[in-house]
C-alpha positions in Angstrom: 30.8 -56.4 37.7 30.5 -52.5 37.9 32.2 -52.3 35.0 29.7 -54.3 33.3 26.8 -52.7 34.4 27.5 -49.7 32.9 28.6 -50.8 29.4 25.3 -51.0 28.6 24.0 -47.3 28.9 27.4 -46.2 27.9 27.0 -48.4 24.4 23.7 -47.0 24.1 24.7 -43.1 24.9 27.6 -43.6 22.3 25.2 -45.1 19.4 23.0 -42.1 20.3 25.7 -39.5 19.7 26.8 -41.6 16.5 23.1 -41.5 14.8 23.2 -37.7 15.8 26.0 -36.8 14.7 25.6 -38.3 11.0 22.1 -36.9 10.9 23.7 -33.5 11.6 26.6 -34.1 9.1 24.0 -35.3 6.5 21.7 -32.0 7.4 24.3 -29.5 6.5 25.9 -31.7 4.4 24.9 -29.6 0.6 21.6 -30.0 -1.0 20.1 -29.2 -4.5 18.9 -26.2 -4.9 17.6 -23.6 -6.8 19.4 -20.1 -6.6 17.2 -16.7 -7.9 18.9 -13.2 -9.2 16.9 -10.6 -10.7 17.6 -8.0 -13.4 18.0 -5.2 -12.2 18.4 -6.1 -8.5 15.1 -6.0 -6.7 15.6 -3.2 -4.1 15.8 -1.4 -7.3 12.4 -2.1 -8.7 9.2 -0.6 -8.1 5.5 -1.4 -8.2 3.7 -1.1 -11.4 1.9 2.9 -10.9 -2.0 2.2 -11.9 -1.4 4.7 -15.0 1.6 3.7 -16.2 2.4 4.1 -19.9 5.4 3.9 -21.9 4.5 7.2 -23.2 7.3 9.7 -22.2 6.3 12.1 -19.6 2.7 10.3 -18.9 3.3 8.4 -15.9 6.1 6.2 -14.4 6.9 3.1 -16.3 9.4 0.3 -15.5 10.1 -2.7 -18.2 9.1 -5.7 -16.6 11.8 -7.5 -13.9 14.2 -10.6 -15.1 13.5 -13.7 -12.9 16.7 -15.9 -13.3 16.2 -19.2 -12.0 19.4 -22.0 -11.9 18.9 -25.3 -10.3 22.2 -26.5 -8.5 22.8 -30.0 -7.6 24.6 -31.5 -4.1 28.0 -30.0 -5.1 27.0 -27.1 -6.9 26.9 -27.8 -10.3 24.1 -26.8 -12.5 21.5 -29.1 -13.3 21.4 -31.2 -17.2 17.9 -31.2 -18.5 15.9 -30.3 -16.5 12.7 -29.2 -15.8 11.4 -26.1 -13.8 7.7 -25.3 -12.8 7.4 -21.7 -11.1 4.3 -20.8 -9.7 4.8 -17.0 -8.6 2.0 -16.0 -6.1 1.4 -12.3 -4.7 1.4 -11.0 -1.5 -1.2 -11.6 0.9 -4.3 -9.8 1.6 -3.7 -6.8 4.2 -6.9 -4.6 3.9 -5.8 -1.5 6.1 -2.8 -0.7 4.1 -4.0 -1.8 0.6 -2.4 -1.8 -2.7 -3.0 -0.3 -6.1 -4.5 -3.6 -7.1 -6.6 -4.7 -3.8 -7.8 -7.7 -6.1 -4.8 -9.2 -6.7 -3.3 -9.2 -3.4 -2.9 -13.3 -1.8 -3.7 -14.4 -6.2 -1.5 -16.6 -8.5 0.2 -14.5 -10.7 2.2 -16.5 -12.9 1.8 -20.6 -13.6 4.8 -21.8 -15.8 6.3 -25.1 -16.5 9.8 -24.9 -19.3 12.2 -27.4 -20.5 15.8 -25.8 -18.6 18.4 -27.9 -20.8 21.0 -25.8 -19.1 19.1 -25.9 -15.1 17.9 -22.2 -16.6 14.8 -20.9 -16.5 14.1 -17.4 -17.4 10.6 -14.9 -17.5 10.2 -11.4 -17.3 7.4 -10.1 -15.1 5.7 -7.0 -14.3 5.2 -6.7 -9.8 2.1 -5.0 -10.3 2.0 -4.7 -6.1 4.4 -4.0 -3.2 4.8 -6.9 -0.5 6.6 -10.2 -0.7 6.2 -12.6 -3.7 6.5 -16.5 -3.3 7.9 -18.5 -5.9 6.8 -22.5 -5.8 9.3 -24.5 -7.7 9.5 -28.1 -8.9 12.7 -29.1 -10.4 12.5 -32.6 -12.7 14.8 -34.4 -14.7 13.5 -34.5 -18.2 15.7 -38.2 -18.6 13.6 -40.2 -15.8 16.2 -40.6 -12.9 18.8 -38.6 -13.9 17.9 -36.8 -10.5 16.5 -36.6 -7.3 13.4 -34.0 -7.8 14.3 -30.7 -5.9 10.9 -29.0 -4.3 11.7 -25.5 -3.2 10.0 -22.1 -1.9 11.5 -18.7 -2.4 10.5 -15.4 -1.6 10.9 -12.1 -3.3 10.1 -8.7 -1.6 9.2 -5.6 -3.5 9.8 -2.0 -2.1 6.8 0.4 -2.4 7.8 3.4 -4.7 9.0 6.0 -2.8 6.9 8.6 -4.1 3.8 7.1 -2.6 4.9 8.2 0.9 5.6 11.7 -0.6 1.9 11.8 -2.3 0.5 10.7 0.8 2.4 12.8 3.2 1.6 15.9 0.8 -2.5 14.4 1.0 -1.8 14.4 5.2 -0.4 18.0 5.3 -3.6 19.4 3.1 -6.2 17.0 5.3 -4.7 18.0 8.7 -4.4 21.9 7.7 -8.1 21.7 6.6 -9.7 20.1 10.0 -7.2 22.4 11.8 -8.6 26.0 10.1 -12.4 24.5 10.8 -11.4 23.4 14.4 -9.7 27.6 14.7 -13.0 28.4 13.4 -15.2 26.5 15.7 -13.2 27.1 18.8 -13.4 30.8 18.4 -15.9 33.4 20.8 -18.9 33.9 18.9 -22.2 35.3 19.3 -25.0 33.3 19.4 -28.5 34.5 18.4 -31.6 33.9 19.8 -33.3 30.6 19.0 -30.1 29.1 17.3 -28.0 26.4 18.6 -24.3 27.4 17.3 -23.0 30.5 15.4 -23.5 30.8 12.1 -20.1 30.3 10.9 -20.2 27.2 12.9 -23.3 25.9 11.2 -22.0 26.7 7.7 -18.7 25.1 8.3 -20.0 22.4 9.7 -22.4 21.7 6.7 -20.0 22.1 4.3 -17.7 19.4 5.9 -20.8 17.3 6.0 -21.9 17.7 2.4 -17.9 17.5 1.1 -18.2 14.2 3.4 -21.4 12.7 1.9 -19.9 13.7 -1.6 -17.1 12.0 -1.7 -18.4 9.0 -0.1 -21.4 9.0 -2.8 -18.5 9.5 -5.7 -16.2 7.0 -4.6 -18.8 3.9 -3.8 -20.9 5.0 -6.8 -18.4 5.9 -9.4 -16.5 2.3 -8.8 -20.1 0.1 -8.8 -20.8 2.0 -11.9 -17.7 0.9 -13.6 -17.7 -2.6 -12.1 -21.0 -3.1 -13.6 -20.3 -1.1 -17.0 -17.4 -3.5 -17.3 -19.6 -6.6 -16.5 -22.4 -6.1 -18.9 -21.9 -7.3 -22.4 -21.2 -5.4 -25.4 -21.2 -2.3 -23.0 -17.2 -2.2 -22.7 -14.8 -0.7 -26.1 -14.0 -2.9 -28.3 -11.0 -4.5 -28.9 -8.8 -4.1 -31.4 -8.4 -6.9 -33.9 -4.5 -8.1 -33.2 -3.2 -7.9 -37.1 -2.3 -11.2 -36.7 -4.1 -15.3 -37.0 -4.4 -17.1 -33.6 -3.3 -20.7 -35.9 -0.8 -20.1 -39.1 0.2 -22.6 -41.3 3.8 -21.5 -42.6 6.6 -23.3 -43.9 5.7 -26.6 -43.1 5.1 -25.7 -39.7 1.5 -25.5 -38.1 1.6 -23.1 -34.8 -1.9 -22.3 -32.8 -2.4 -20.2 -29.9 -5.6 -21.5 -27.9 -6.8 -21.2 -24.1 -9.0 -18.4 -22.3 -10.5 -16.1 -24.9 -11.1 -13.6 -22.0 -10.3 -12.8 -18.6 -10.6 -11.0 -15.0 -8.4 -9.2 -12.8 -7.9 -11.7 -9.7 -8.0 -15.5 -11.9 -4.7 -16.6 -14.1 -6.1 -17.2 -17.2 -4.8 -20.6 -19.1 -3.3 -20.4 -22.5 -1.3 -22.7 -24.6 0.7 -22.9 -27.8 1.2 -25.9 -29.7 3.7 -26.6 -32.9 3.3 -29.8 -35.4 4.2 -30.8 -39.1 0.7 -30.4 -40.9 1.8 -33.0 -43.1 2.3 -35.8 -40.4 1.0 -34.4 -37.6 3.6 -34.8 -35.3 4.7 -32.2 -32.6 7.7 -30.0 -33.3 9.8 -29.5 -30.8 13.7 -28.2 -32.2 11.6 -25.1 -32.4 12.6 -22.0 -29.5 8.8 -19.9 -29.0 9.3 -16.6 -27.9 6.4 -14.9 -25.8 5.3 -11.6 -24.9 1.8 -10.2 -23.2 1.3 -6.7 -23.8 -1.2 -4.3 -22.2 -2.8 -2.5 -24.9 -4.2 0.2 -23.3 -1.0 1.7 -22.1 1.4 -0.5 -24.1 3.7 -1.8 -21.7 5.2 -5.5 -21.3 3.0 -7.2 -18.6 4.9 -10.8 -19.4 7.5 -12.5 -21.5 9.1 -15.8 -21.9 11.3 -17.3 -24.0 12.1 -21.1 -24.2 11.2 -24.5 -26.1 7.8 -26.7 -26.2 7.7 -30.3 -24.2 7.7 -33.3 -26.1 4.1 -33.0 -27.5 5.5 -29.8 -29.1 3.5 -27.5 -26.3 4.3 -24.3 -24.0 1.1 -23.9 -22.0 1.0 -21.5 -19.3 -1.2 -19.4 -16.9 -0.9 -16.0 -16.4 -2.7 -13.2 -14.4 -4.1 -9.9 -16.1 -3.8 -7.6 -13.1 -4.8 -4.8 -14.9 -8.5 -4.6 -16.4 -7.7 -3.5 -20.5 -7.0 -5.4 -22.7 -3.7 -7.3 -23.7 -2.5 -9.1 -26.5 -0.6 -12.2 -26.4 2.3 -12.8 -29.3 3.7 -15.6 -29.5 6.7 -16.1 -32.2 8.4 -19.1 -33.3 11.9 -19.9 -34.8 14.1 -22.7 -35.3 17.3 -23.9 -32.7 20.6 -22.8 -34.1 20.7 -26.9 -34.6 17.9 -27.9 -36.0 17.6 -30.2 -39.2 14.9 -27.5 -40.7 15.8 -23.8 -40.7 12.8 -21.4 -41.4 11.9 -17.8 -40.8 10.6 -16.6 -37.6 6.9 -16.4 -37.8 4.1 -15.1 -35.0 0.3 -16.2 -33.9 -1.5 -13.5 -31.5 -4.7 -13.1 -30.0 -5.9 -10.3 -28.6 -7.6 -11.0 -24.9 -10.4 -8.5 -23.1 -10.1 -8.2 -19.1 -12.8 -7.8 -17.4 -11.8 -5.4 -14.2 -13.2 -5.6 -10.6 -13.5 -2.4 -8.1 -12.2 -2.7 -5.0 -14.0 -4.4 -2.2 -16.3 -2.0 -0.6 -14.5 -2.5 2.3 -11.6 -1.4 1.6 -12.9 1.5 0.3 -14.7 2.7 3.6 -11.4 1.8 5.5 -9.5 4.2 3.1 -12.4 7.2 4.2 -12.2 6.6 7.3 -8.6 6.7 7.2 -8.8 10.3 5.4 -11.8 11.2 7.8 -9.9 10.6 10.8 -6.7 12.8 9.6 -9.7 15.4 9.5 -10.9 14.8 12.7 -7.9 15.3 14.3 -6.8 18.2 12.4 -10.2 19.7 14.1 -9.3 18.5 17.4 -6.3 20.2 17.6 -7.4 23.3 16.2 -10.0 23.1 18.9 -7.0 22.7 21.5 -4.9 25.6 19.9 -7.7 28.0 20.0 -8.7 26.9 23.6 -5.1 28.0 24.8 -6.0 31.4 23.7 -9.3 31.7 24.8 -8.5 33.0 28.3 -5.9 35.8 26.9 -8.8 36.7 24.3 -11.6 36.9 26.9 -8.9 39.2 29.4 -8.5 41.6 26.3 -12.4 41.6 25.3 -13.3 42.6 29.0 -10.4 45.0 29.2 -11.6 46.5 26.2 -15.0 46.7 27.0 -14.2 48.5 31.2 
């Protein structure tokens, strides 16, 4: 009878342990995934400097980083025709320790859906910003069923160039050794005349921290309005240059067009496509391989780049973000699969795009003053306190002197 009465919470204890134990088994049992290597490897890339140009000896310039993505299924083989949409997004907003590009920080950089026949999927992109970078994937099968759909989130974090904490260490030295000579100068005995409040060394120093202040704080707030509204009025910015070649060529018995934004801003992807068809029929093309490449033209260096095959309406659309406010140009380039029925030779559409740039928010402006203000302030202080120490000793001599 004992006996009995405890089969019952022993069976139920031992179906407990047998559900647990398989959903354990199933969790680390291997799932699809999607692995990501760059080229080079990312401790060894840098931000994008804000002057870069591929010019030798004008600024610090890296080629754009290789994102390699392969999509793995359950036991590690790579995925058959597939289908891979990355969605790359920046790092978040952090005001107090901004980036060169404040307006792209927490923004969707990069919007991309390809045909991955091999799992593959492959763009070059220039990390205009340091932080970490999220990558959104969606892996489908392009044969319905083929596969379970893989939904995955990686991350990708980018050093800041090292020579940003020697320029800024260098910036701190000059700050500190300027609020620590006025602070000498302040703290010093001086004579004061009648009907004045503070020596006049004092008062000129003094003024001349307050008019450097008021200067820089005028040419800073003014000097970035003034070129976020030169850039926003019409027909007020340069021109851009015509790209040398059509946005939609007929060629070969191939029709290829490149449509979508005819403009852009720093901070919103803008949304292009490029679609390939027989003129004669009108059907899409798609044993075609479309090779593109976004170009900043100001500085002429690879923003973006991608190279892969259209769906089957014959289409590579895309959205990309122009972090940098100049223009770019967009190439795009077609050419037939080593297997396909038609062979022809490589021909290009391009379109050249004007970004409209944004200054930084003011706020992040007066948080980088008072950050430089406050270096000042307490260079002075401890000038203050150095030439406090000495006061007494000076004062002993004066009188000695003086007896």
């Amino acid at each position: 009878m004992t006996l009995f009465k405890w089969s019952k919470p022993i069976g139920a204890i031992c179906a407990i342990g047998i559900i647990l134990y398989g959903w354990i088994g199933l969790a680390q049992s291997p799932q699809p995934s999607v692995r990501l290597t760059t080229n080079p490897p990312i401790n060894q890339v840098r931000p994008l400097e804000a002057e870069a140009t591929t010019v030798l000896g004008s600024g610090h310039y890296n080629p754009p980083v290789q994102l390699m993505l392969q999509a793995f299924d359950a036991q590690g083989q790579s995925l058959k025709d597939a289908k891979i949409h990355l969605q790359l997004f920046t790092p978040g907003k952090n005001p107090w320790f901004t980036t060169d590009f404040p307006i792209v920080e927490g923004t969707k950089l990069l919007d991309i859906e390809g045909n991955a026949p091999t799992g593959q999927l492959q763009v070059q992109q220039t990390l205009p910003i340091r932080g970490t970078y999220q990558l959104q994937l969606a892996v489908t099968p392009l044969v319905a069923n083929a596969f379970e759909p893989i939904q995955q989130t990686l991350t990708l974090t980018l050093p800041e160039n090292p020579l940003k904490f020697r320029y800024f260490g260098i910036l701190v030295v000059i700050l500190l050794a300027v609020g620590l000579l006025g602070g000498w100068v302040i703290g010093g005995k001086q004579a004061i005349q009648p009907g004045e409040i503070a020596p006049q060394r004092v008062r000129l120093l003094l003024s001349g921290l307050i008019v450097v202040a008021i200067a820089a704080l005028l040419f800073v707030n003014i000097s970035a309005e003034l070129a976020e509204s030169h850039m926003s009025m019409p027909g007020m910015g340069e021109e851009i240059p015509s790209s040398g070649k059509p946005a939609k060529l007929q060629s070969q018995g191939l029709y290829m067009q490149l449509s979508g934004d005819k403009s852009a801003t720093v901070g919103q992807p803008a949304k292009l496509q490029v679609s390939v068809s027989d003129p004669k029929t009108s059907q899409p093309v798609t044993d075609v391989v479309l090779k593109v490449t976004t170009t900043q033209l100001e500085n002429n260096w690879v923003a973006f780049a991608y190279q892969g095959t259209p769906d089957s309406n014959g289409k590579l659309a895309w959205e990309q973000e122009f972090f940098d406010g100049a223009p770019h140009s967009v190439v795009v380039e077609v050419a037939p699969q080593a297997n396909a029925k038609e062979q022809f030779q490589p021909f290009q559409v391009a379109e050249n795009i004007p970004v409209e740039g944004v200054a930084p928010p003011m706020a992040v402006r007066l948080i980088s003053l008072t950050y430089f203000t406050g270096i000042v302030v307490i260079g002075l202080l401890l000038g203050l306190w150095l030439r406090h120490r000495q006061t007494p000793r000076t004062g002993l001599t004066w009188k000695r002197s003086v007896s």
